[in-house]
C-alpha positions in Angstrom: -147.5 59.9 -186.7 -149.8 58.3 -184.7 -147.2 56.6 -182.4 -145.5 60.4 -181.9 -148.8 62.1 -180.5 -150.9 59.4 -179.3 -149.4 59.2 -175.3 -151.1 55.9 -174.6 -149.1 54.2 -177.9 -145.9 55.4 -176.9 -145.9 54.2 -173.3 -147.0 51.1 -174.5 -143.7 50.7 -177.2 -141.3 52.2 -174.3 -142.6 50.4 -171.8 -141.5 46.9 -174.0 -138.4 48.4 -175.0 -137.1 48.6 -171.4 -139.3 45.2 -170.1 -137.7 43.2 -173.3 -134.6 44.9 -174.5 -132.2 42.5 -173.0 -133.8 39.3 -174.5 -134.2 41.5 -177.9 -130.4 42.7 -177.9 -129.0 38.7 -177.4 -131.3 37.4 -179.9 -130.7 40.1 -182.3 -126.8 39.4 -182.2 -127.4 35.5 -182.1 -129.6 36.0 -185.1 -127.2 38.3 -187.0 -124.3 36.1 -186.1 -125.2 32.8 -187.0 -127.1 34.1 -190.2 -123.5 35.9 -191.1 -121.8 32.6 -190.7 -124.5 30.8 -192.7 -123.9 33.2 -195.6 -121.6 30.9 -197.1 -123.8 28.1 -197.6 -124.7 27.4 -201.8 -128.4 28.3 -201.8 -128.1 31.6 -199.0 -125.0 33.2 -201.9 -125.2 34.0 -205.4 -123.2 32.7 -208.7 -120.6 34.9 -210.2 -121.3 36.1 -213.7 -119.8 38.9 -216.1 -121.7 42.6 -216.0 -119.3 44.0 -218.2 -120.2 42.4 -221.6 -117.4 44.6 -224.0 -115.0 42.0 -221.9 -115.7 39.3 -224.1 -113.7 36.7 -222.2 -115.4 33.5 -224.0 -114.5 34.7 -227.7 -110.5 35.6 -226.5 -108.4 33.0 -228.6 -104.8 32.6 -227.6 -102.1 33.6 -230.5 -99.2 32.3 -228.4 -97.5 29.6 -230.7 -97.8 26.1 -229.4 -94.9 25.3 -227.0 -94.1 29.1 -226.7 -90.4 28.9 -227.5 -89.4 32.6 -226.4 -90.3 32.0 -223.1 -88.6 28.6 -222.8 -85.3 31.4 -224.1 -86.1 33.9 -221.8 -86.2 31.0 -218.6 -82.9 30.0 -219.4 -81.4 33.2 -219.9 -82.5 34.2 -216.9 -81.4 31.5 -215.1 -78.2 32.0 -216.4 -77.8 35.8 -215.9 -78.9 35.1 -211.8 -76.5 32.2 -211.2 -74.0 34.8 -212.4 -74.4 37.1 -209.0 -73.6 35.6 -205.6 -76.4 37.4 -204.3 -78.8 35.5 -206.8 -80.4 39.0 -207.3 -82.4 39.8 -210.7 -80.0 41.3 -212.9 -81.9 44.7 -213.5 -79.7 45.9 -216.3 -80.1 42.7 -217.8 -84.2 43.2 -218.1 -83.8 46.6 -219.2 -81.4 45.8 -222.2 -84.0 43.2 -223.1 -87.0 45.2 -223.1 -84.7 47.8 -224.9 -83.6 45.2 -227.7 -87.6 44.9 -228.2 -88.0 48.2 -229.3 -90.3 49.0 -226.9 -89.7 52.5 -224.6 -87.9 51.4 -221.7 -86.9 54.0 -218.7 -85.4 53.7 -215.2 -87.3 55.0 -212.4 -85.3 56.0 -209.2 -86.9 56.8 -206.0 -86.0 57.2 -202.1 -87.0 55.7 -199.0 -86.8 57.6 -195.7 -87.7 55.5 -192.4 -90.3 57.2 -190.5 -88.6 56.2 -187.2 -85.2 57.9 -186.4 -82.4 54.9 -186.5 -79.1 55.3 -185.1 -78.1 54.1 -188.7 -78.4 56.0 -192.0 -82.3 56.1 -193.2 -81.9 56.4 -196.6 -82.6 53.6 -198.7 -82.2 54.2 -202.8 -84.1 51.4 -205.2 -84.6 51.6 -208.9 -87.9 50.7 -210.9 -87.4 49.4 -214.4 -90.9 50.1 -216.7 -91.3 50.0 -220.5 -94.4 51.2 -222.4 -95.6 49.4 -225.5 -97.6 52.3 -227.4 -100.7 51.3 -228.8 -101.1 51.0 -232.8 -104.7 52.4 -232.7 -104.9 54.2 -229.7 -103.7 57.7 -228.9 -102.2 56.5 -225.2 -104.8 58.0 -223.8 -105.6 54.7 -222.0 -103.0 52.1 -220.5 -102.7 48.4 -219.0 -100.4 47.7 -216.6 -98.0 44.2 -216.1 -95.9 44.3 -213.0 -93.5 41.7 -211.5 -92.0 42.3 -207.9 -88.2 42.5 -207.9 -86.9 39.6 -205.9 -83.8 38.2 -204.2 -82.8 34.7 -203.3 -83.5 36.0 -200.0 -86.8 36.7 -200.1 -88.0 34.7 -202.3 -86.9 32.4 -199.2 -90.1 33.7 -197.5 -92.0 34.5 -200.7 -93.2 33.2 -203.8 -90.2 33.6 -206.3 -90.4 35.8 -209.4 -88.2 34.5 -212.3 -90.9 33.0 -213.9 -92.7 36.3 -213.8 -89.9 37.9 -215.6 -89.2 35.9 -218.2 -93.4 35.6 -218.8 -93.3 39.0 -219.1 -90.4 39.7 -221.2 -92.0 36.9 -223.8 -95.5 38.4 -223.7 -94.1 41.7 -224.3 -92.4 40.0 -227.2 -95.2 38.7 -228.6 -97.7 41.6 -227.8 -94.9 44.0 -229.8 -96.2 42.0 -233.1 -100.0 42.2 -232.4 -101.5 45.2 -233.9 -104.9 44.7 -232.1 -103.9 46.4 -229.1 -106.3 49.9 -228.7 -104.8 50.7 -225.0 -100.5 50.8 -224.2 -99.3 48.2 -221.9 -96.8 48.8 -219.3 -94.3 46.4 -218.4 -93.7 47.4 -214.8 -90.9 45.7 -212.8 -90.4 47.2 -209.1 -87.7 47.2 -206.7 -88.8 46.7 -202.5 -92.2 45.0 -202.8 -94.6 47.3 -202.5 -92.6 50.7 -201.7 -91.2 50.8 -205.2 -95.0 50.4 -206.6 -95.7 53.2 -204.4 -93.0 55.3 -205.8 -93.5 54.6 -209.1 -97.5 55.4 -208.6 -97.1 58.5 -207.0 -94.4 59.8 -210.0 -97.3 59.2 -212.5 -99.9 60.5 -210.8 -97.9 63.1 -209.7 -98.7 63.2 -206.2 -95.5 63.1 -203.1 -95.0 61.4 -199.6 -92.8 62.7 -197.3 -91.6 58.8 -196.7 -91.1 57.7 -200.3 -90.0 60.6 -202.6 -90.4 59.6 -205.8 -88.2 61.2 -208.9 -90.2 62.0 -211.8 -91.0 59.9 -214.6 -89.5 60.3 -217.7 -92.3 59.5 -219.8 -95.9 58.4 -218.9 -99.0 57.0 -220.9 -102.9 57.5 -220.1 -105.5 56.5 -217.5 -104.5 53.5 -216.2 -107.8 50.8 -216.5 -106.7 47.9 -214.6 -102.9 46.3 -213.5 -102.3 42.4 -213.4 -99.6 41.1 -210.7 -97.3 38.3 -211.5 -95.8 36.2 -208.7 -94.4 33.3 -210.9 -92.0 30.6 -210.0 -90.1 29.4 -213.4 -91.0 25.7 -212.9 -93.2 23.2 -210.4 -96.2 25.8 -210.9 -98.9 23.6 -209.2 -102.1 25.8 -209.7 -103.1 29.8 -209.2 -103.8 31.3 -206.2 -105.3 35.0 -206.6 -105.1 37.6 -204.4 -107.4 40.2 -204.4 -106.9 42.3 -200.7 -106.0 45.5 -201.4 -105.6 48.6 -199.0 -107.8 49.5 -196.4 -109.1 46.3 -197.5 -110.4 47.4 -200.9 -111.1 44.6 -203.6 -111.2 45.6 -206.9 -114.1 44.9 -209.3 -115.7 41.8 -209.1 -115.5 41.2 -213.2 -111.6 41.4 -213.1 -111.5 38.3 -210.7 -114.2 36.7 -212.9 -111.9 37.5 -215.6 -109.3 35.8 -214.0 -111.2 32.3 -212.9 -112.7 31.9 -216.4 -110.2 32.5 -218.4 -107.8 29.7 -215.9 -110.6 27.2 -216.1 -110.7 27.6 -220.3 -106.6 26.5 -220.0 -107.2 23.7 -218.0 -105.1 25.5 -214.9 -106.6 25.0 -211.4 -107.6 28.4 -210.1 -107.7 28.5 -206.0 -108.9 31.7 -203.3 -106.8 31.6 -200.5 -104.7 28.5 -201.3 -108.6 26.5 -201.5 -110.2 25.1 -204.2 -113.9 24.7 -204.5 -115.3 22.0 -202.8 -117.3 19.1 -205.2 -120.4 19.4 -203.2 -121.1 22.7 -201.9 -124.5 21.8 -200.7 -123.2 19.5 -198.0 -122.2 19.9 -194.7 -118.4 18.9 -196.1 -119.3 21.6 -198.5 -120.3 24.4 -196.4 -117.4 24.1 -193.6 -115.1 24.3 -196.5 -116.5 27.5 -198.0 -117.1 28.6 -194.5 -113.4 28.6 -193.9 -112.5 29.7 -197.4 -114.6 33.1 -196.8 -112.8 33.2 -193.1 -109.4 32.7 -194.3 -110.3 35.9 -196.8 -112.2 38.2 -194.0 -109.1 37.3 -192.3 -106.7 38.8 -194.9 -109.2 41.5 -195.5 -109.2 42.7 -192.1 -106.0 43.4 -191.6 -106.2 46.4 -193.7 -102.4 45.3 -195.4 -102.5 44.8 -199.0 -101.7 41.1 -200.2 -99.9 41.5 -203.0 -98.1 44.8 -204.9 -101.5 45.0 -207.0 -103.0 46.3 -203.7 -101.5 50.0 -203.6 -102.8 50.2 -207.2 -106.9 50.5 -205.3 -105.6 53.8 -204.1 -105.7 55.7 -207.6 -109.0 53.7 -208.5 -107.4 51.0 -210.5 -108.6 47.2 -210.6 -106.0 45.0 -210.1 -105.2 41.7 -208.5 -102.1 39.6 -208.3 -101.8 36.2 -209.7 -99.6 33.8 -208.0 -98.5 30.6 -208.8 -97.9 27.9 -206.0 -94.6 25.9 -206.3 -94.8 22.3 -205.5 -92.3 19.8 -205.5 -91.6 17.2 -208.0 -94.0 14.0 -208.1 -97.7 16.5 -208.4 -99.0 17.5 -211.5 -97.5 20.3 -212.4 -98.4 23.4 -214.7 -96.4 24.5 -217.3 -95.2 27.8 -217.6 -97.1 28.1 -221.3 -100.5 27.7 -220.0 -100.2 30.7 -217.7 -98.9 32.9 -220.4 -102.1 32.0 -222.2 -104.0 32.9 -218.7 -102.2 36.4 -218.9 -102.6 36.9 -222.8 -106.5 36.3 -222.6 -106.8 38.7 -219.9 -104.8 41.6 -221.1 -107.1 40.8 -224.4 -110.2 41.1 -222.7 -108.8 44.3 -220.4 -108.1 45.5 -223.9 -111.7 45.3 -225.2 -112.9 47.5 -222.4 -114.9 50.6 -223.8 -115.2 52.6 -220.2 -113.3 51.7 -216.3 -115.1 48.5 -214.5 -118.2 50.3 -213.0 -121.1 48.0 -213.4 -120.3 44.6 -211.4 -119.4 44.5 -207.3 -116.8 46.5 -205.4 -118.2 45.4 -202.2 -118.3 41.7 -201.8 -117.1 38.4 -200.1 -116.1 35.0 -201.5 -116.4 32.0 -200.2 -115.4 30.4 -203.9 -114.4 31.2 -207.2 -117.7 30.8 -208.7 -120.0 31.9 -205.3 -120.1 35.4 -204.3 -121.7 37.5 -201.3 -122.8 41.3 -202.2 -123.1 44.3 -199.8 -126.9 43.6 -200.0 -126.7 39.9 -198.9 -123.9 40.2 -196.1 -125.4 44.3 -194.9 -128.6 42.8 -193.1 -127.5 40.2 -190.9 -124.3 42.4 -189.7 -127.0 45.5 -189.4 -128.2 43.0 -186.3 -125.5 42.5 -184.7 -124.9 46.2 -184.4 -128.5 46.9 -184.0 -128.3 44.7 -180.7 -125.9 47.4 -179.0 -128.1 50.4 -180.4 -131.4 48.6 -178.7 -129.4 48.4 -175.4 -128.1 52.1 -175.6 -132.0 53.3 -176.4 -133.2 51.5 -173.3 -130.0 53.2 -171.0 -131.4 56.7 -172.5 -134.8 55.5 -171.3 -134.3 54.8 -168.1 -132.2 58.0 -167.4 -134.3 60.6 -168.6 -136.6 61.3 -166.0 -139.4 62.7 -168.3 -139.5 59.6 -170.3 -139.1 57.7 -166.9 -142.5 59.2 -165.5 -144.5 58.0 -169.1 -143.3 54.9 -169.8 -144.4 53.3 -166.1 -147.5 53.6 -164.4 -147.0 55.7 -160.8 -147.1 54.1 -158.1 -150.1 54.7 -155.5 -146.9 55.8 -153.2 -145.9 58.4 -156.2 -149.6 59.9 -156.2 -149.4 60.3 -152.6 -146.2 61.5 -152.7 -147.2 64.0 -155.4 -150.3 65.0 -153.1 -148.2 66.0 -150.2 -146.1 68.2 -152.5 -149.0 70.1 -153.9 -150.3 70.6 -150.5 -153.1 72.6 -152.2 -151.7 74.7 -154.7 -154.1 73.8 -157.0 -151.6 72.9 -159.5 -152.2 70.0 -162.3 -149.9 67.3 -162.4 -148.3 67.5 -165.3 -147.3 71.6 -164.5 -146.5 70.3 -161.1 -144.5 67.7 -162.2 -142.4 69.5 -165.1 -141.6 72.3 -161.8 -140.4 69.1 -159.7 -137.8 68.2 -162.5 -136.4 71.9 -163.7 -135.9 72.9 -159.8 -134.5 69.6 -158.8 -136.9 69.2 -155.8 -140.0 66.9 -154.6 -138.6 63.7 -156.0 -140.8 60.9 -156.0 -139.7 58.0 -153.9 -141.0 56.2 -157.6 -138.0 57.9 -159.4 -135.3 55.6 -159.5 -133.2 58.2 -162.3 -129.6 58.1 -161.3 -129.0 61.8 -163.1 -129.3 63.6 -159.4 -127.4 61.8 -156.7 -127.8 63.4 -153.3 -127.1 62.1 -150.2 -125.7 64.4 -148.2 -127.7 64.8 -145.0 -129.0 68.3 -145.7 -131.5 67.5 -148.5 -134.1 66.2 -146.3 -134.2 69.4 -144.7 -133.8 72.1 -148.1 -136.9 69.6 -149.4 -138.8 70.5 -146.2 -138.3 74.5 -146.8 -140.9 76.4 -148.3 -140.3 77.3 -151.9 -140.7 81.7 -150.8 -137.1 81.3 -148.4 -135.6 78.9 -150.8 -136.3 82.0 -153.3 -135.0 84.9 -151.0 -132.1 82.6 -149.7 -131.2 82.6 -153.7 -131.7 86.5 -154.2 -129.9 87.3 -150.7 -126.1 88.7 -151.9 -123.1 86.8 -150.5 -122.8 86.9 -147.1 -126.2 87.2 -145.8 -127.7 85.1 -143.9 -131.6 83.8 -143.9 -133.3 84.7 -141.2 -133.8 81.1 -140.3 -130.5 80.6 -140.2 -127.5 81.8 -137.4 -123.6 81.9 -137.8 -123.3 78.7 -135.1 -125.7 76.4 -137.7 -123.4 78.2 -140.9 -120.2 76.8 -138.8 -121.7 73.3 -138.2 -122.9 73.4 -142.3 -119.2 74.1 -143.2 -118.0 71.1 -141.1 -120.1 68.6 -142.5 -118.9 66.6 -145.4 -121.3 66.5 -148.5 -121.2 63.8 -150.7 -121.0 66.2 -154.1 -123.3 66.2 -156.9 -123.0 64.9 -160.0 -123.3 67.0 -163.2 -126.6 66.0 -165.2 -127.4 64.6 -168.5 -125.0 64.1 -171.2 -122.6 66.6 -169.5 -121.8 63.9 -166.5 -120.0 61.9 -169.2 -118.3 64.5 -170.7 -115.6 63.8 -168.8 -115.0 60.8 -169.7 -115.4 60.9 -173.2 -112.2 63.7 -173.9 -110.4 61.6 -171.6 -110.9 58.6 -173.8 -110.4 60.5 -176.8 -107.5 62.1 -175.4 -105.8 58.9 -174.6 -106.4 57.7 -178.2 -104.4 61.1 -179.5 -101.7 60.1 -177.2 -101.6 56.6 -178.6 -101.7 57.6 -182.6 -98.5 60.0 -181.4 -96.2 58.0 -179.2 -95.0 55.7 -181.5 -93.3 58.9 -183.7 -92.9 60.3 -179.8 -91.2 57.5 -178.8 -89.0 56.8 -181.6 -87.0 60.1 -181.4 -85.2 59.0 -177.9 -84.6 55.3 -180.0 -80.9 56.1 -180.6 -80.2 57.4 -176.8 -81.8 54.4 -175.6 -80.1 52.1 -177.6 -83.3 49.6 -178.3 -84.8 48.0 -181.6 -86.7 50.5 -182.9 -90.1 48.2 -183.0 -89.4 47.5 -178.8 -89.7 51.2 -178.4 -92.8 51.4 -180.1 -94.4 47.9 -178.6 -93.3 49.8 -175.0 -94.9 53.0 -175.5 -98.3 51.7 -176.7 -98.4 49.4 -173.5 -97.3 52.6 -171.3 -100.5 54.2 -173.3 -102.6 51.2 -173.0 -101.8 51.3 -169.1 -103.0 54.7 -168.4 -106.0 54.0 -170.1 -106.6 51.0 -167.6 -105.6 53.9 -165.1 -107.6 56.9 -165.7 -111.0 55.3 -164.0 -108.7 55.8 -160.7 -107.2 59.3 -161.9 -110.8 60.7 -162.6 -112.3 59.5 -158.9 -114.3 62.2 -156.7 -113.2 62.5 -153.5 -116.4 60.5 -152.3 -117.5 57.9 -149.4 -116.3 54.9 -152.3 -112.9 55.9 -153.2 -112.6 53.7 -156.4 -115.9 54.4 -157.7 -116.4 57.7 -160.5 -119.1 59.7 -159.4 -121.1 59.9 -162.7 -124.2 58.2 -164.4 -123.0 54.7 -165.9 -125.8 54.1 -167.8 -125.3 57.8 -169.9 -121.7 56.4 -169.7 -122.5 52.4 -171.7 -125.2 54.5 -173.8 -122.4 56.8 -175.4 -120.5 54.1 -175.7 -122.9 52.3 -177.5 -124.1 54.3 -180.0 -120.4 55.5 -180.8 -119.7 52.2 -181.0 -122.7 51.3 -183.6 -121.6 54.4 -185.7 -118.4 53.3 -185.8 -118.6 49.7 -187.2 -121.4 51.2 -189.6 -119.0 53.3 -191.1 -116.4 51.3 -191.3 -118.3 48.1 -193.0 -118.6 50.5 -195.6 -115.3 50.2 -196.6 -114.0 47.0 -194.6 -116.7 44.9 -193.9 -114.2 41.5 -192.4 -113.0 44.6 -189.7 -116.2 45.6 -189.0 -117.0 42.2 -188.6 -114.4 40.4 -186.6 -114.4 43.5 -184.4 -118.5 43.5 -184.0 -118.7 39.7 -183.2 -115.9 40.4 -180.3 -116.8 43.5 -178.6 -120.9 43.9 -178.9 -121.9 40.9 -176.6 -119.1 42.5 -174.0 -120.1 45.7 -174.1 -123.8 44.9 -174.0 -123.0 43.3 -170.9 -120.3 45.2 -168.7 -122.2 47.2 -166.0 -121.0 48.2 -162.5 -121.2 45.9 -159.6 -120.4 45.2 -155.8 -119.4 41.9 -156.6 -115.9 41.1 -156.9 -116.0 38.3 -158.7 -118.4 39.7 -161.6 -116.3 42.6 -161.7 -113.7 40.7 -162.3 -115.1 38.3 -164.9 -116.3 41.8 -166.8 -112.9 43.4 -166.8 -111.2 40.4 -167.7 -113.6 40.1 -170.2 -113.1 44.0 -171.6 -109.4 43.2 -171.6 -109.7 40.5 -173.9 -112.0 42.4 -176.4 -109.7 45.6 -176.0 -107.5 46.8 -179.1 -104.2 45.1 -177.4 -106.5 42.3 -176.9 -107.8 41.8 -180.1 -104.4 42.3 -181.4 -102.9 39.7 -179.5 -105.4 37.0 -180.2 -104.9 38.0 -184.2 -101.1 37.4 -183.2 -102.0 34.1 -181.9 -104.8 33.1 -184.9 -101.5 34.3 -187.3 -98.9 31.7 -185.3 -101.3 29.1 -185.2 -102.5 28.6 -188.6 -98.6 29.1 -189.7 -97.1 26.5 -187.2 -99.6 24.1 -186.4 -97.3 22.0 -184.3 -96.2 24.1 -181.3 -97.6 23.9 -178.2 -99.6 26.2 -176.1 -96.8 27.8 -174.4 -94.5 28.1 -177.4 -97.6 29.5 -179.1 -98.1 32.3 -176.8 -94.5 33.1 -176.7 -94.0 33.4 -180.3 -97.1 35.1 -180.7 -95.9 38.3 -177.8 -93.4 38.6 -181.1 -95.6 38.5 -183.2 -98.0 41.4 -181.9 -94.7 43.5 -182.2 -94.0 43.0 -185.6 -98.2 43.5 -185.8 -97.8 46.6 -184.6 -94.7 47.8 -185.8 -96.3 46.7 -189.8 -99.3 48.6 -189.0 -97.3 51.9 -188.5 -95.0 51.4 -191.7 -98.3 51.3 -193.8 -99.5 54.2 -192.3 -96.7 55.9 -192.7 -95.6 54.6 -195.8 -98.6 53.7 -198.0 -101.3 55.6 -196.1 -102.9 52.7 -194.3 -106.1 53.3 -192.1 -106.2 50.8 -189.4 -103.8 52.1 -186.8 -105.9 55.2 -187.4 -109.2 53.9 -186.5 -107.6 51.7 -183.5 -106.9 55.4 -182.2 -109.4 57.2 -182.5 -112.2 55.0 -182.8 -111.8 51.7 -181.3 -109.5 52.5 -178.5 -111.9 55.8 -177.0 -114.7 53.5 -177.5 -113.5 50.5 -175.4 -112.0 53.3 -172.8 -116.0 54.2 -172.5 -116.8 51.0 -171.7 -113.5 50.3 -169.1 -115.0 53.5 -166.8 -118.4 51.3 -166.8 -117.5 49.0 -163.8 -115.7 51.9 -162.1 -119.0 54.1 -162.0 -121.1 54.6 -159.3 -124.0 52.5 -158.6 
């Protein structure tokens, strides 16, 4: 309380707040940076460990018999069944009279896709989801496990992990699980059609909720709360070791116990377990060790950012249900390989464990990054040093409202001997004090000190040298006069000379200057979250690829937003400048800025992150100038860190790390494609599974940078 009503104290903690803000801001974001980065050394991260002890993973015992001769059946007769289609697709009635002949309740799930862009050709896409339920013996279904395999064809298991192996896995296990009796929750043996949209459907029939993109018929039968979902992405042979996924959407992970589950139960069968295609270095202490964790926990911030889940177990977060997907990595002949029976027993110990759960995963991490299997960072280790880096923008944004408010102006420095004599000429024997005096100086707007260097009034026409000199009494009668008459002092020939001279106009005051150019920016970002589906409607007239259109008409948005600095220009003396206060303008920008990645490291820290590390030292920085050449470096510099920007370097970072080998030009090419299949991705998972992250580059990103862009174009 003491620093509130003591005068002295706070002059003396404003005063260093504008004398050392700068050095404070660059240190703080260094600092928060580099102690980020360092988070995935051994000794700065914690060990993973089990908080959910009813799991019981280390006292799970495999039943499978040895060499598993079912699913050895069920490989070939898939095999045989596909080779039958030219297509190569998985025979879907072929799985369902299998899970039939099991005895098990098996249904077909039918559901509709309708393309959220109009197409000249038919949008309508049909697909079928096969699922059987295995009801518990001593439950009363009012719980449920889940076991889904993706649907694949020859075709995409071109570009993707194939799935045979994952059917006939799960056909034996469900053969197998049929004679247990142990089981207290139903399993469900969920095979969908279209990747994720089919897992969508089928989650949306039995929680009985409806898109207006993927209309879903209903189920024909149902079980209970579903606790957690396992993802199989298995080739049938050449497994070389498991690579989980965990990257769900919005960039949700599920509970930290569930991967835990997953790692222990992989080491116990002697199968290599690996996070982003990495296994865990030897020596994790070393400097070998930490650049390999390092790029481990990259690699998954990276995945995480993107907002896309990274497997079909992903669109299970939405309904608050763990899940993660397990996929096994083909290798050619000549490795050691993994057979097919030790990942059943991977699968088995899990749903076992899963099935010993008394209450949903609650008591371990949601919030977390890895930078191993067996390390882990929690909200409370990786919170503090990204609090610094936003902190940094926040310290800059308090020192802008410092030096703009006049009253806090006039404590925080000492006057000047000129301001005292300044003050003393304004009395002029009024007897006033000098606080009254000076609180009447800054509600009327007159008697400026020469001191007062607060940008919030700007005149400089050459009238207010002579309106300062008039005596307050016939600046008072001029005001009650009525329209049309004229002070005494003044004739109609000085009126007529008044009218012809040109006044440079006066800009609006405090937080209402900016106003402007704040619902422009926000406007812009409305216009850029509804072009796409705009856009899209003239696609069949035009005759264009559908993601073109879009790609054009976010540039079109993108380029009025570089525009409107010029659209919003006064008519003034400097015709490209904005006639406002730029530091009111950075300090908005700031703080929405700080909000902004605050909120959203709640729920996606590696976006928050990535977008944080990017745009803070920029936007600390931009400011407007006379030079051309640092007004160029900073717009060039705002350009890069824009959303397009960012977008286009993730579109490069995505080309590079998949095609190593081209050069710099054939990089840059390929990655202009890139950005419009980016962009065109982002809009199907908003429009099809509810995705956030064209959302927030909309309306939060994109009006934030926009802030920043009218920096250099404000007056000075």
């Amino acid at each position: 309380m003491g620093l509130l009503t003591d005068t002295k104290q706070r002059q003396i903690v404003l005063r260093m707040i504008l004398r050392y803000h700068q050095r404070l801001s660059i240190l703080l974001y260094i600092v928060g940076l580099v102690w980020f980065l360092a988070l995935a050394y051994r000794p700065l991260n914690a060990g993973t460990y089990f908080s959910e002890n009813a799991l019981l993973p280390g006292l799970v015992e495999s039943d499978l018999p040895h060499g598993f001769p079912s699913l050895n059946t069920y490989t070939d007769l898939l095999k045989a069944e596909i080779s039958k289609d030219k297509n190569r697709r998985a025979p879907k009635e072929w799985i369902f009279k299998q899970l039939q002949s099991l005895g098990l309740d098996t249904y077909r799930h039918n559901f509709t896709i309708k393309y959220p862009f109009k197409m000249a050709i038919s949008q309508d896409l049909n697909g079928e989801n096969i699922f059987a339920i295995l009801r518990a013996r001593r439950g009363a279904s009012t719980e449920a496990l889940v076991m889904s395999v993706p649907l694949r064809s020859a075709a995409a298991q071109n570009q993707r992990t194939s799935t045979d192996g994952g059917i006939a896995l799960m056909l034996a296990l469900a053969s197998q699980f049929r004679k247990n009796t142990f089981w207290a929750k139903d399993v469900i043996f969920l095979l969908s059609e279209f990747e994720e949209v089919g897992v969508q459907a089928w989650l949306d029939a039995y929680h009985e909720s409806s898109s207006p993109y993927v209309i879903a018929d209903d189920l024909p039968a149902r079980s209970g709360a579903i606790q957690a979902a396992i993802n199989l992405e298995l080739p049938s042979e050449n497994v070389r070791y498991l690579n989980l996924k965990l990257e769900g959407l919005n960039g949700q992970l599920p509970n930290l116990d569930l991967f835990n589950l997953a790692v222990k139960l992989s080491r116990r069968e002697s199968v290599p377990a690996t996070l982003q295609h990495r296994r865990d270095p030897h020596d994790q202490e070393s400097w070998e060790g930490y650049q390999h964790t390092l790029r481990t926990m990259l690699k998954m911030m990276w995945t995480q950012a993107s907002g896309a889940p990274s497997g079909n177990h992903g669109l299970f977060h939405r309904f608050h249900i763990e899940a993660l997907t397990i996929e096994g990595v083909h290798k050619k002949k000549g490795v050691r390989n993994v057979p097919l029976e030790q990942v059943a027993r991977v699968v088995e110990g899990v749903f076992r464990s899963l099935n010993n759960l008394l209450e949903r995963f609650h008591q371990s991490f949601f919030f977390y990054i890895l930078p191993s299997t067996d390390r882990y960072i929690s909200i409370g280790l990786y919170m503090p040093p990204f609090a610094l880096m936003v902190v940094a923008g926040v310290l800059k944004a308090l020192a802008l409202w410092i030096m703009t408010h006049s009253d806090v102006e006039d404590t925080t420095d000492e006057k000047a001997p000129q301001d005292e004599t300044e003050e003393e000429k304004s009395a002029s024997g009024e007897g006033e004090q000098g606080e009254e005096k000076e609180t009447d100086d800054q509600g009327d707007g007159k008697d400026k000190p020469k001191g007062d260097t607060s940008p919030l009034l700007k005149r400089q026409s050459s009238g207010d040298k002579s309106k300062e000199d008039t005596p307050e009494e016939e600046i008072e009668e001029e005001g009650e006069g009525e329209q049309g008459d004229l002070p005494d002092h003044l004739t109609a020939e000085d009126l007529a000379d008044l009218e012809d001279q040109d006044f440079e106009p006066i800009a609006m005051t405090g937080v209402l200057s900016v106003m402007p150019v704040v619902l422009m920016s926000y406007l812009l970002g409305l216009m850029a979250y509804t072009a796409p589906y705009v856009l899209t409607n003239f696609t069949p007239g035009l005759k264009m690829k559908t993601a073109d259109v879009i790609l054009y008409g976010i540039l079109a948005v993108f380029s009025a937003g570089l525009a409107y600095p010029y659209l919003m220009n006064r008519k003034t003396a400097h015709e490209d400048r904005i006639v406002s206060d730029w530091r009111l303008v950075k300090c908005v920008g700031l703080i929405v800025q700080g909000l902004t990645l605050f909120a959203v490291s709640l729920m996606n820290i590696s976006l928050a992150f990535f977008m944080a590390a990017v745009s803070v030292p920029v936007s600390m920085a931009v400011k407007p100038t006379r030079n051309i050449f640092l007004r160029t470096i900073l717009q060039l510099a705002l350009l890069i860190v824009s959303p397009m920007g960012v977008l286009f370097i993730a579109a490069v970072a995505n080309t590079t790390m998949h095609n190593s080998s081209l050069g710099l030009l054939a990089v840059l090419w390929q990655a202009i494609d890139e950005t419009k299949q980016l962009l065109f991705l982002l809009l199907v998972d908003q429009y099809l599974f509810y995705s956030w992250t064209y959302t927030l580059a909309s309306f939060a990103f994109l009006p934030t940078w926009l802030l920043f862009w009218a920096v250099p174009f404000c007056d000075n």
